[in-house]
Phi, psi and omega in degrees: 000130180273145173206132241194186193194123165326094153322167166070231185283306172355051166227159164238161176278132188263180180312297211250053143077353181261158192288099218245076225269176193251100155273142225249145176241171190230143193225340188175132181207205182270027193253328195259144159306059214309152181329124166065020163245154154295351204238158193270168164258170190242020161189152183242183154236186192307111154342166169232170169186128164214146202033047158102343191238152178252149155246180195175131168262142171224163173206139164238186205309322216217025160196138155260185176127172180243129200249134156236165188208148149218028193143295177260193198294184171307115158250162175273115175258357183235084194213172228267328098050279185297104150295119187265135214328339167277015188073004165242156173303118161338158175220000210153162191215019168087025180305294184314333184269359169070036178297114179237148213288160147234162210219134179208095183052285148256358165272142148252157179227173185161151191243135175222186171224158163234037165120306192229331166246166192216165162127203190292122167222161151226155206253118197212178196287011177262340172096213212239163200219149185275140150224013155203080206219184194281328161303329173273111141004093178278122195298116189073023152345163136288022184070003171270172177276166165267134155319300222218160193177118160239161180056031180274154232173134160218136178261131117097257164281339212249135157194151196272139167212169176249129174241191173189147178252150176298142193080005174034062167260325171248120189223125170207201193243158172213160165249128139273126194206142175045003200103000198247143178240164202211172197240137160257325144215156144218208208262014167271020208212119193263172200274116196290156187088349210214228172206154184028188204262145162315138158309279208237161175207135185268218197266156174266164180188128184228134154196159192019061211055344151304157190222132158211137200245154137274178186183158180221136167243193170286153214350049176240140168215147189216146139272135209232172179218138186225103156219216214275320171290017175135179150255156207239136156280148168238309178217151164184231223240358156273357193259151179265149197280108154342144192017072159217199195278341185119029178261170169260156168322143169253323200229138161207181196169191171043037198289189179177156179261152138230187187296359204234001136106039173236135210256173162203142198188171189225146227223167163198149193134142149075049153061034176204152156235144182171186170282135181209162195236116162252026174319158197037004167104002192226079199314145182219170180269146177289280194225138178201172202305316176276046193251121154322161177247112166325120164076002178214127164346132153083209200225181174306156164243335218198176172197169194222232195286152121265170211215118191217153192212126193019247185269022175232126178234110162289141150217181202249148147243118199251176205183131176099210168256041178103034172281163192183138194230201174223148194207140179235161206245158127209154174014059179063014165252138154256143215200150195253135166292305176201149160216190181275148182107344215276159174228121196227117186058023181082073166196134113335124182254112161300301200217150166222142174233182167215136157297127197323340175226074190253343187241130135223157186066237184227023182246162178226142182266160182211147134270128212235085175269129171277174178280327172288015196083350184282161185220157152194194185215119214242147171235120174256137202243131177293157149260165185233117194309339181250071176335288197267040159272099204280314182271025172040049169240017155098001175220149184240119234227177110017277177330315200271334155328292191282328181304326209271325149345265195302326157338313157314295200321318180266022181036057161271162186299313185294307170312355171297022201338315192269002190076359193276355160109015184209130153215150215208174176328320198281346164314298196301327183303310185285334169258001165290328199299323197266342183301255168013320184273329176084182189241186181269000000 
């Protein structure tokens, strides 16, 4: 595994004040071989990442499919290859539709076709199963099929998606878990907050059992939460915009959780568009159009997906002339990860992107175009003001043993514990040293 460290700015600040760079690992790029092919691949789309492993769809000339990494090789979780639960080979994986995998501990979810059926499936240690096609029933229905299926996200077993029946008669947000499948709104459902029932449904977002969405009424639009005391308004086009003239959201979308149900998203309304939060209970601005840009001239123009993992929140930020880098939020600083001019693996970065499930932990997956044309797909690792809290859970245990085990075990960039850019025994020396010494 190559592992390499952002040139130029690519740095964040660590607890005792020294400059700490973000380490970047390559996970796949137009160099590799994809998995059951002769030929390398030549284009991905935006990663997912959880704990330390990437899924990512890719294709190269003569293969398609969905790939997970973390460094070392390639398992396939998908591939053209691949009999799909009707027994026949899969044919496509939505590249022109920008289908992108979602990823949870051994589970994937991802949408293909084999021809005749199409639509959501997931790959999980029982092997791989439809949960949403052209073939399935939509639950409350016209007696149709599912269409069209977006934004599918998986927890464990379980996954959320935005669907629609053929003849677009029917639209909702729906769960699947074990084969059974259940609606969380459709166009039957009236809106909290609001007046008459939903239209439309936007991108999805599960975490810890919560569900949360966009959604559209008639002149309306909101992000909702669906958990075990119900359904929820959280925002929409009555909440005033943060730092703005005192207008309200028009638009809002691309939300994300964390475990503890405190949200991020991204908004436009009240003469601003940016990132906003309600972490500590009170929504704020991440970032907007007058937020200086971390490592770089001027201020935001534009903004893209966010990710959000306990008190740390990534997002895309654009700036120039359609430029665009990735930037994190933590205890009110903001600090840039990679952008575009950044020389990432010895390449010049043309364009960097990150994916709606782009953050865990403290590592973030990217897409990556160089200026020669290569493309690949890198997990950038924070430093963390606590080294040897490995499981980030605020205390130091045991526990953070067996994480840096495994950690090791997956050759990851964080077990690299001394920096020299190997790991090897003496990483385990270097992280009994800093367990011991403890943190501030």
């Amino acid at each position: 595994m190559r592992v390499a460290t952002i040139s130029l700015c690519g740095l964040l600040m660590g607890s005792q004040g020294a400059a700490q760079p973000v380490i970047v690992s390559r996970i796949a790029d137009t160099a590799t071989i994809a998995p059951g092919a002769i030929s390398p691949f030549q284009q991905f789309l935006e990663p997912a990442i959880d704990r330390g492993v990437v899924a990512f769809m890719a294709e190269a000339s003569t293969m398609q499919g969905v790939y997970r990494g973390s460094g070392g090789p390639l398992t396939v979780v998908a591939d053209l290859n691949t009999l799909s639960p009707g027994g026949r080979h899969f044919t496509g994986f939505g590249f022109v539709a920008n289908w992108r995998p979602s990823i949870h501990g051994t589970s994937t979810s991802f949408q293909a076709g084999d021809g005749v059926e199409g639509g959501v499936f997931l790959r999980s240690d029982a092997g791989i199963m439809a949960v949403a096609t052209t073939l399935i029933f939509v639950p409350n229905g016209n007696g149709g099929t599912f269409a069209i299926t977006n934004s599918p996200v998986v927890e464990s077993n379980r996954v959320v998606f935005a669907g629609s029946e053929s003849g677009d008669n029917q639209k909702g947000v729906y769960s699947w878990e074990n084969g059974l499948l259940s609606i969380i709104a459709d166009r039957s459902t009236l809106i909290p907050g609001g007046t008459g029932m939903f239209t439309d449904f936007g991108n999805t977002v599960l975490r810890n059992g919560r569900v949360s969405f966009t959604a559209l009424g008639v002149n309306q639009q909101g992000i909702y939460v669906s958990d075990s005391s119900g359904l929820h308004r959280r925002y929409d086009r009555a909440t005033v915009v943060p730092a703005g003239n005192g207008g309200t959201f028009t638009n809002l979308g691309r939300g994300s959780l964390n475990d503890d149900g405190a949200m991020a998203f991204f908004g436009q309304g009240g003469d601003q568009e940016g990132i906003y939060t309600d972490l500590g209970g009170t929504l704020i601005k991440i970032a907007n159009h007058d937020t200086p840009i971390p490592g770089h001239s001027g201020t935001f123009n534009g903004f893209g997906w966010v990710s959000m993992e306990d008190g740390l929140i990534a997002f895309v930020g654009h700036f120039g002339g359609g430029n665009r880098g990735t930037y994190t939020w933590e205890n009110g600083v903001l600090s840039k990860v990679a952008a575009q001019g950044d020389i990432l693996d010895g390449n010049l970065a043309f364009d960097i992107n990150m994916g709606p499930q782009g953050l865990s932990g403290r590592s973030i997956a990217l897409w990556v175009e160089f200026t020669n044309g290569a493309e690949g797909i890198y997990m950038a690792t924070l430093p963390s003001s606590c080294y040897p809290d490995c499981n980030s859970d605020t205390a130091l245990n045991l526990a953070d043993f067996g994480c840096f085990q495994t950690r090791y075990a997956l050759a990851q960039p964080y077990a690299d514990c001394n920096g020299d850019g190997v790991r090897n025994l003496s990483d385990f020396g270097c992280f009994l040293t800093k367990f011991a010494r403890g943190c501030p």
